[in-house]
The first five atom37 places (N, CA, C, CB, O) and aatype in JSON, in Angstrom:
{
  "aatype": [20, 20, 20, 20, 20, 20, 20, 20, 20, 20, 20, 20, 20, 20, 20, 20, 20, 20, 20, 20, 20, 20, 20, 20, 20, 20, 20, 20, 20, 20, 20, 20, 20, 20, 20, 20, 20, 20, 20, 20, 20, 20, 20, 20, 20, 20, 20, 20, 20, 20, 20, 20, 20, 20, 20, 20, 20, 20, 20, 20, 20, 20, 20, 20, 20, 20, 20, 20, 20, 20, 20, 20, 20, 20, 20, 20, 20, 20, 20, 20, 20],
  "atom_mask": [
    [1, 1, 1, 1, 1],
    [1, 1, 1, 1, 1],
    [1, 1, 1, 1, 1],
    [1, 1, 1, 1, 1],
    [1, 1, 1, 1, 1],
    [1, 1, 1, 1, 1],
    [1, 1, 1, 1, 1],
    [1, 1, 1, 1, 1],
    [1, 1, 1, 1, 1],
    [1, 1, 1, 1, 1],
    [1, 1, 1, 1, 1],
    [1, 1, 1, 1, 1],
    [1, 1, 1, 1, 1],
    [1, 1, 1, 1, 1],
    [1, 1, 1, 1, 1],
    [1, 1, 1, 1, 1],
    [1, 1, 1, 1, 1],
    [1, 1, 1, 1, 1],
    [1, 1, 1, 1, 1],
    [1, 1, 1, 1, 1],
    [1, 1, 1, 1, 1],
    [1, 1, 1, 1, 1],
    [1, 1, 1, 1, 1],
    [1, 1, 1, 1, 1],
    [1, 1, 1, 1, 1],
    [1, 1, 1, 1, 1],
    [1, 1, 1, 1, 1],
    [1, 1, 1, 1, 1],
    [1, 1, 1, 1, 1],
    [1, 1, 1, 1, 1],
    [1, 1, 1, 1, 1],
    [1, 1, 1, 1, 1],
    [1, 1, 1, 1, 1],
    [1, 1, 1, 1, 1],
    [1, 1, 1, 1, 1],
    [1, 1, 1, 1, 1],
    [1, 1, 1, 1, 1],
    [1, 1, 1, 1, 1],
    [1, 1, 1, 1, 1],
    [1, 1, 1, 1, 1],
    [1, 1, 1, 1, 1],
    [1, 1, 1, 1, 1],
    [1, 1, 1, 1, 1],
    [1, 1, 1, 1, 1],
    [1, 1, 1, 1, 1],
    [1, 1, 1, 1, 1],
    [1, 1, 1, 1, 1],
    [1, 1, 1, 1, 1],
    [1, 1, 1, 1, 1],
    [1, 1, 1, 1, 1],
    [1, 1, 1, 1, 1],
    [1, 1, 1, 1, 1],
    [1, 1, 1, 1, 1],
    [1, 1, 1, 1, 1],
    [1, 1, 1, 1, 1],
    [1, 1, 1, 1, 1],
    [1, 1, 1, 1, 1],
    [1, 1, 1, 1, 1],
    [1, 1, 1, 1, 1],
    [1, 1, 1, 1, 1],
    [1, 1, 1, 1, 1],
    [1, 1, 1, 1, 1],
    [1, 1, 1, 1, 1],
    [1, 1, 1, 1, 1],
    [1, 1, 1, 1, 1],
    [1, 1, 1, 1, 1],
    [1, 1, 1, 1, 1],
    [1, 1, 1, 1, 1],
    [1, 1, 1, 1, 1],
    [1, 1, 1, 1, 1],
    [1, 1, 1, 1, 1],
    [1, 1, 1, 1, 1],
    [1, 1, 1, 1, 1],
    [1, 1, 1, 1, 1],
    [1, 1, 1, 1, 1],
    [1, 1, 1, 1, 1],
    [1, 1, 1, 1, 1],
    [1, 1, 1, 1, 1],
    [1, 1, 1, 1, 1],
    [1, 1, 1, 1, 1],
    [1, 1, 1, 1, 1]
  ],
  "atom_positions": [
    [[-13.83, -10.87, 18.52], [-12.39, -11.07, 18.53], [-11.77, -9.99, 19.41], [-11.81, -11.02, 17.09], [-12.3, -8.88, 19.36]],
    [[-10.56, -10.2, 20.34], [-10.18, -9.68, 21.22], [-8.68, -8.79, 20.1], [-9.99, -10.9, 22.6], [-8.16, -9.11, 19.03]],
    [[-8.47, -7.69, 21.01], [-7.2, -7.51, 20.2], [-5.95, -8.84, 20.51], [-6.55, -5.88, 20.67], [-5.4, -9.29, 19.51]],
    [[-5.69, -9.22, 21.44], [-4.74, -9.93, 21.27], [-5.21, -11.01, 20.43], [-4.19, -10.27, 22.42], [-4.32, -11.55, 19.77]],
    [[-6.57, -11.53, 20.26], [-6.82, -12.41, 19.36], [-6.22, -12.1, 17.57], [-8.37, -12.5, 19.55], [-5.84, -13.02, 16.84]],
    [[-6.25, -10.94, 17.25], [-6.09, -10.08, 16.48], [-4.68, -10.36, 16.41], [-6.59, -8.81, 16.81], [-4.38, -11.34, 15.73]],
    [[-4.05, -9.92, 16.78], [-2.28, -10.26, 16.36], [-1.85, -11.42, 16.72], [-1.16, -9.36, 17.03], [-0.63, -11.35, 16.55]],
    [[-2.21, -12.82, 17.25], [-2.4, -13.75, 17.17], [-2.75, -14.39, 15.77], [-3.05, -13.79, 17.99], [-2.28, -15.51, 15.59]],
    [[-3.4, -13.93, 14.91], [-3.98, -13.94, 13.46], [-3.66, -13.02, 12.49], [-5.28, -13.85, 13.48], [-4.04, -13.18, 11.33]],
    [[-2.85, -11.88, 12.92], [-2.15, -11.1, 11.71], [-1.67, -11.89, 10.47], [-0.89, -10.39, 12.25], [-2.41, -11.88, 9.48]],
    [[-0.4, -12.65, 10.41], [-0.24, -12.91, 9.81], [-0.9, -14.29, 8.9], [0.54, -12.63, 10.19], [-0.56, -14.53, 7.74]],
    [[-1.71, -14.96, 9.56], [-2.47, -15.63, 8.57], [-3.53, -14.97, 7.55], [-3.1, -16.53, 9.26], [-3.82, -15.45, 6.46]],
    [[-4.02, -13.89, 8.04], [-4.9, -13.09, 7.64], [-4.33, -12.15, 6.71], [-5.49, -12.54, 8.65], [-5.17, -11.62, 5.98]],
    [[-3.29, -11.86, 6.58], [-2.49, -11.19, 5.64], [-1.89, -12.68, 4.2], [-0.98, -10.36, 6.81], [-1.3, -12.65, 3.12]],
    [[-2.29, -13.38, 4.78], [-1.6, -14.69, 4.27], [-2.88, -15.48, 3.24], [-1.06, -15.79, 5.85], [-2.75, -16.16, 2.22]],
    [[-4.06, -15.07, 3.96], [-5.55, -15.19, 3.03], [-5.63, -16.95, 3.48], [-5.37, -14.74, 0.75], [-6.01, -17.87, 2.75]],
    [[-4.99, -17.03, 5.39], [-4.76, -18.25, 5.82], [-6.32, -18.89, 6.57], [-3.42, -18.11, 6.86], [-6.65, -20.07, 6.73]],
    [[-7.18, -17.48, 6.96], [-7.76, -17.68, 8.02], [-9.1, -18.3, 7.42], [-7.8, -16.43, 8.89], [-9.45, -18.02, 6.27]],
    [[-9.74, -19.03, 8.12], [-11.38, -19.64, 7.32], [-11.94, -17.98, 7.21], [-12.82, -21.03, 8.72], [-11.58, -16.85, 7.53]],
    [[-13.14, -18.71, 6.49], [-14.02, -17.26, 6.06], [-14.82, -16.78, 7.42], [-15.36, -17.59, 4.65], [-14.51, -15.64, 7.75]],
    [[-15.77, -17.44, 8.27], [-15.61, -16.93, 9.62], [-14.71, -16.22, 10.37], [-15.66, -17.65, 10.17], [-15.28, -15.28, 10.94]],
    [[-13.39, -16.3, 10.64], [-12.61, -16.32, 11.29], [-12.0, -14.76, 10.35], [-11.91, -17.84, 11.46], [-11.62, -13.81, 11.05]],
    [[-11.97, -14.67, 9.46], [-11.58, -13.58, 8.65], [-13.13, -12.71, 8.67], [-10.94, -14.17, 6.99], [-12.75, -11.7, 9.27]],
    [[-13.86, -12.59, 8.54], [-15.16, -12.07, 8.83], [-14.86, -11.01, 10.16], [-16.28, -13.41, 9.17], [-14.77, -9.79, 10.24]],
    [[-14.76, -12.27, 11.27], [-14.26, -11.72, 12.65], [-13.21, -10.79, 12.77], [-13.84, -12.73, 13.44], [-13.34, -9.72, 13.37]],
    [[-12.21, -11.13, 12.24], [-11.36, -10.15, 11.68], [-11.14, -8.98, 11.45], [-11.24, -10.27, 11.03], [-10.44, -8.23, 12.13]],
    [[-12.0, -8.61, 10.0], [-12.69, -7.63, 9.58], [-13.5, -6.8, 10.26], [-13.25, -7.99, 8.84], [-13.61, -5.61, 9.98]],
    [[-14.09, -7.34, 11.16], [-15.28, -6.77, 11.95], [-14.74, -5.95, 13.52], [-16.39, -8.22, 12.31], [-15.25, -5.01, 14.12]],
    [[-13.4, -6.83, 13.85], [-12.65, -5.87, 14.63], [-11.63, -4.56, 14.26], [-11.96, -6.66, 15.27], [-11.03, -3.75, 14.97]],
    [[-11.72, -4.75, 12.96], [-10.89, -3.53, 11.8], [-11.55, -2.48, 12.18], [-11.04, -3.67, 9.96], [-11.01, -1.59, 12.83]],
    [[-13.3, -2.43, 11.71], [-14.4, -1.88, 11.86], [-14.21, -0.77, 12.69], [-15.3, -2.72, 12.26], [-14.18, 0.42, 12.37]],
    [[-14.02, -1.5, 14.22], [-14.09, -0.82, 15.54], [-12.94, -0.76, 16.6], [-15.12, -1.39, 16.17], [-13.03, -0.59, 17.82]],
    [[-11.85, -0.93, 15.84], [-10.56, -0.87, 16.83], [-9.48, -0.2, 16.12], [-9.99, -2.37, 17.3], [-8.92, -0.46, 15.05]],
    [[-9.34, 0.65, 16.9], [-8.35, 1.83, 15.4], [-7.1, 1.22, 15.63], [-8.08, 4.06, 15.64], [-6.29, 0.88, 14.77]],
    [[-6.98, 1.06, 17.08], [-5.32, 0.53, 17.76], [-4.62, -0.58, 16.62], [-5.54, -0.56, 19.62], [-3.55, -0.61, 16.02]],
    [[-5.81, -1.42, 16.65], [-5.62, -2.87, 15.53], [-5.82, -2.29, 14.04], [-7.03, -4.3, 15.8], [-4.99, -2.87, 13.33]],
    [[-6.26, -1.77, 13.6], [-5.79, -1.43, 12.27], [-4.85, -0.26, 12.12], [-6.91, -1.17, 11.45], [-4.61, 0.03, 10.95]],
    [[-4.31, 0.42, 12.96], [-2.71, 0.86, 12.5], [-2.01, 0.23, 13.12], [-2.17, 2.22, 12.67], [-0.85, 0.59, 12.89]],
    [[-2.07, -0.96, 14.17], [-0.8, -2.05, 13.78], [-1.07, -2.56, 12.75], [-0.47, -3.21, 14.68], [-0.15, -2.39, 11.95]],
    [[-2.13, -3.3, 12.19], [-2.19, -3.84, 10.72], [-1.24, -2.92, 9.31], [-3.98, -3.77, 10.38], [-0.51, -3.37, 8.43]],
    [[-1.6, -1.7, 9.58], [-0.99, -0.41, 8.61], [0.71, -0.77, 8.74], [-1.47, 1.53, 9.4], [1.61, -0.95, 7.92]],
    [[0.62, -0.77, 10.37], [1.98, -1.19, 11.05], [2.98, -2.26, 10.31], [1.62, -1.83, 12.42], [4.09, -2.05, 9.83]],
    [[2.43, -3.12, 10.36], [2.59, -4.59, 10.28], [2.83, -4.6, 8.78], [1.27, -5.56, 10.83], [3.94, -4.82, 8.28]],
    [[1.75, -4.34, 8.12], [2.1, -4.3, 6.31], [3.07, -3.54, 5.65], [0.99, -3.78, 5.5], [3.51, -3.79, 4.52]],
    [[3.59, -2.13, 6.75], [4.9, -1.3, 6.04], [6.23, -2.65, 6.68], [5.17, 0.94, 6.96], [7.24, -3.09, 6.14]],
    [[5.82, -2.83, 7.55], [7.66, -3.36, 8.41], [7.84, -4.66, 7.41], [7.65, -4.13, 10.77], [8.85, -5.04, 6.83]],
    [[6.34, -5.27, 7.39], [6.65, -6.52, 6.1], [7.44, -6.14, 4.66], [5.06, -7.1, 5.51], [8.49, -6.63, 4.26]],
    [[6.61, -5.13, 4.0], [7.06, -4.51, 3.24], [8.85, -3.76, 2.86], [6.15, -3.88, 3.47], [9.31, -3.62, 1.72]],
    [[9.61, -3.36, 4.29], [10.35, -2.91, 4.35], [11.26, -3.94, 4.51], [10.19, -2.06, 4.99], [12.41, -3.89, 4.06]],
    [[10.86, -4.73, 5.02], [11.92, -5.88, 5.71], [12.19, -6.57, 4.25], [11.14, -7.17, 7.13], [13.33, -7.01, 4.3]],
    [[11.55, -6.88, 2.86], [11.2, -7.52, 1.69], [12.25, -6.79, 1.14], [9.73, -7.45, 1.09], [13.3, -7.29, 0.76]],
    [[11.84, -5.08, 1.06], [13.19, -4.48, 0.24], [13.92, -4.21, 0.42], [13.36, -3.78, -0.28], [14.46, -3.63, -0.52]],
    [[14.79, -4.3, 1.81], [15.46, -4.47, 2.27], [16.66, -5.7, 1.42], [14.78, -4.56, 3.37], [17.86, -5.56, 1.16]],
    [[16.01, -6.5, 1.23], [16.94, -7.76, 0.55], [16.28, -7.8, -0.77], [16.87, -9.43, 1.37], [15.57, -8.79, -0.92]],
    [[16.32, -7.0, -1.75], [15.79, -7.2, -3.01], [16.77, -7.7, -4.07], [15.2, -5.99, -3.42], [16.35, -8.05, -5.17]],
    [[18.23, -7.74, -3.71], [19.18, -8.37, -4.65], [19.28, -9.97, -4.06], [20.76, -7.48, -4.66], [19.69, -10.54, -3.05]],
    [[18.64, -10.33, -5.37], [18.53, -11.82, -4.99], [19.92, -12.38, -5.42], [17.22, -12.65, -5.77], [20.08, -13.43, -4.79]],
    [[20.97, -12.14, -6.22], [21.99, -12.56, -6.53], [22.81, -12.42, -5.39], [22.38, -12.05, -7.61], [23.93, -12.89, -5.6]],
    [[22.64, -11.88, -4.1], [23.67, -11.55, -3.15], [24.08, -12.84, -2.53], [23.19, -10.53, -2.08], [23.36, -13.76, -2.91]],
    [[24.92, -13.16, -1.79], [25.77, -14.21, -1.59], [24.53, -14.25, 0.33], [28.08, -13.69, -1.74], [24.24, -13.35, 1.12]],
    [[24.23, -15.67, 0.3], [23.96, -15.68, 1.62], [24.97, -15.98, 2.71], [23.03, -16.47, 1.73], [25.75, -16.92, 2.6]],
    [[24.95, -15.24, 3.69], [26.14, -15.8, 4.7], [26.29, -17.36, 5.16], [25.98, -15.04, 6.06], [25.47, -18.05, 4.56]],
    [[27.03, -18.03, 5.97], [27.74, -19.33, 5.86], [26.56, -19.77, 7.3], [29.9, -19.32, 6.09], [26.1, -20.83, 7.73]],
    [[26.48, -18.71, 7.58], [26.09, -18.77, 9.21], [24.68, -18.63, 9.21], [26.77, -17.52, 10.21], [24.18, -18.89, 10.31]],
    [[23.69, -18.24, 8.11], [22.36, -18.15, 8.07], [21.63, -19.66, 8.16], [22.03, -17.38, 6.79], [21.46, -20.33, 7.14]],
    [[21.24, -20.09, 9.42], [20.61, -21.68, 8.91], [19.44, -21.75, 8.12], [20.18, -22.61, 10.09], [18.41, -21.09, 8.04]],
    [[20.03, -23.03, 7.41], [19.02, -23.34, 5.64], [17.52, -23.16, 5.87], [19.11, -25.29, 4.9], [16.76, -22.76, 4.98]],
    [[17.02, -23.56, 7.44], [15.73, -23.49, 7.42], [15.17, -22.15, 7.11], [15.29, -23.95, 8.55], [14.09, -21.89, 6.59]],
    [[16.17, -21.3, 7.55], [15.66, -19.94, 7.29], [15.44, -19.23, 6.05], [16.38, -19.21, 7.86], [14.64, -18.38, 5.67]],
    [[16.45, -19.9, 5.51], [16.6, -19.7, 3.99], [15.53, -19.62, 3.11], [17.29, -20.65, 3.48], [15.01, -18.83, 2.32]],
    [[15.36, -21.03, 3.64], [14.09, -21.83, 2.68], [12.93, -20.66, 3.33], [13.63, -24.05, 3.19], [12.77, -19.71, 2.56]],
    [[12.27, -20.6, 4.36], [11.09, -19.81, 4.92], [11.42, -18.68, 4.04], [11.01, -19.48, 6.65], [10.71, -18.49, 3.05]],
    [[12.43, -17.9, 4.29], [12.45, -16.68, 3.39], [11.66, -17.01, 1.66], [14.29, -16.24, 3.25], [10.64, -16.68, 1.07]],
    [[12.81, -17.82, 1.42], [12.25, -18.39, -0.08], [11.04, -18.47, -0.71], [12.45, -19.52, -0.22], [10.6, -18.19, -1.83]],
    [[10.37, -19.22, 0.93], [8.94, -20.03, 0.37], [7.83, -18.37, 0.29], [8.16, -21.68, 1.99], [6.97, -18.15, -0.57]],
    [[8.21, -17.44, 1.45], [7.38, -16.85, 1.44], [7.83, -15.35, 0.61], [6.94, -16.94, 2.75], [7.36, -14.22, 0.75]],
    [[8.9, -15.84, -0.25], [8.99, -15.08, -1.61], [8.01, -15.61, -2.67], [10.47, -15.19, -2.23], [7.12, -14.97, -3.23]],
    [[8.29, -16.73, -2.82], [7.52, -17.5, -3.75], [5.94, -17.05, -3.74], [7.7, -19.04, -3.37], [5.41, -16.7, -4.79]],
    [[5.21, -17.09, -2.46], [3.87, -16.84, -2.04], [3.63, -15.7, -2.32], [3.54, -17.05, -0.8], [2.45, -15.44, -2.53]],
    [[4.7, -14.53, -2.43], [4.22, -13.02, -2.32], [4.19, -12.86, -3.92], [5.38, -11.78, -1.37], [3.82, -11.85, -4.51]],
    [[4.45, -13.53, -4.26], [4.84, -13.32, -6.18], [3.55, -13.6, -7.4], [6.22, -14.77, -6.71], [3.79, -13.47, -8.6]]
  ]
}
C-alpha cells in the first residue's frame, strides 16, 4: 500500500469498512511509515475534536445547513455510539 493509497482508505478503516486483506495492508503500512501513522494520530484527534465541538445535541440547527448534511452528521453519530 502506497501512502496515498493510505488516506484514500483512512476513513473506511477507521470505520472497520475495509475487507480483512485490505485492512491487513493497512496495518502493515502503520508498521513502516511513521508519516502515515501520525496522520492517522492526526486524523483520530481532528475527528475527535470536530465531534466535541457540537456535543449539545439540543442546539437549534441553522435554516441554512442542508438536510443531507444533517442526516450524515446523524448517521455517523449513530455509528460512533
Amino acid at each position: 500500500m502506497t501512502c496515498r493509497e493510505f488516506a484514500e482508505f483512512i476513513a473506511d478503516y477507521l470505520d472497520r469498512q475495509l475487507a480483512p486483506d485490505a485492512r491487513a495492508r493497512f496495518e502493515e503500512h502503520l508498521t513502516r511509515c511513521t508519516d502515515c501513522t501520525r496522520y492517522l494520530e492526526s486524523y483520530r484527534q481532528t475527528m475527535a475534536l470536530g465531534k466535541s465541538a457540537f456535543d449539545d445535541g439540543s442546539a437549534p440547527v441553522p435554516d441554512d445547513i442542508p438536510e443531507d448534511l444533517v442526516d450524515a452528521i446523524l448517521s455517523a453519530r449513530r455509528r460512533d455510539s
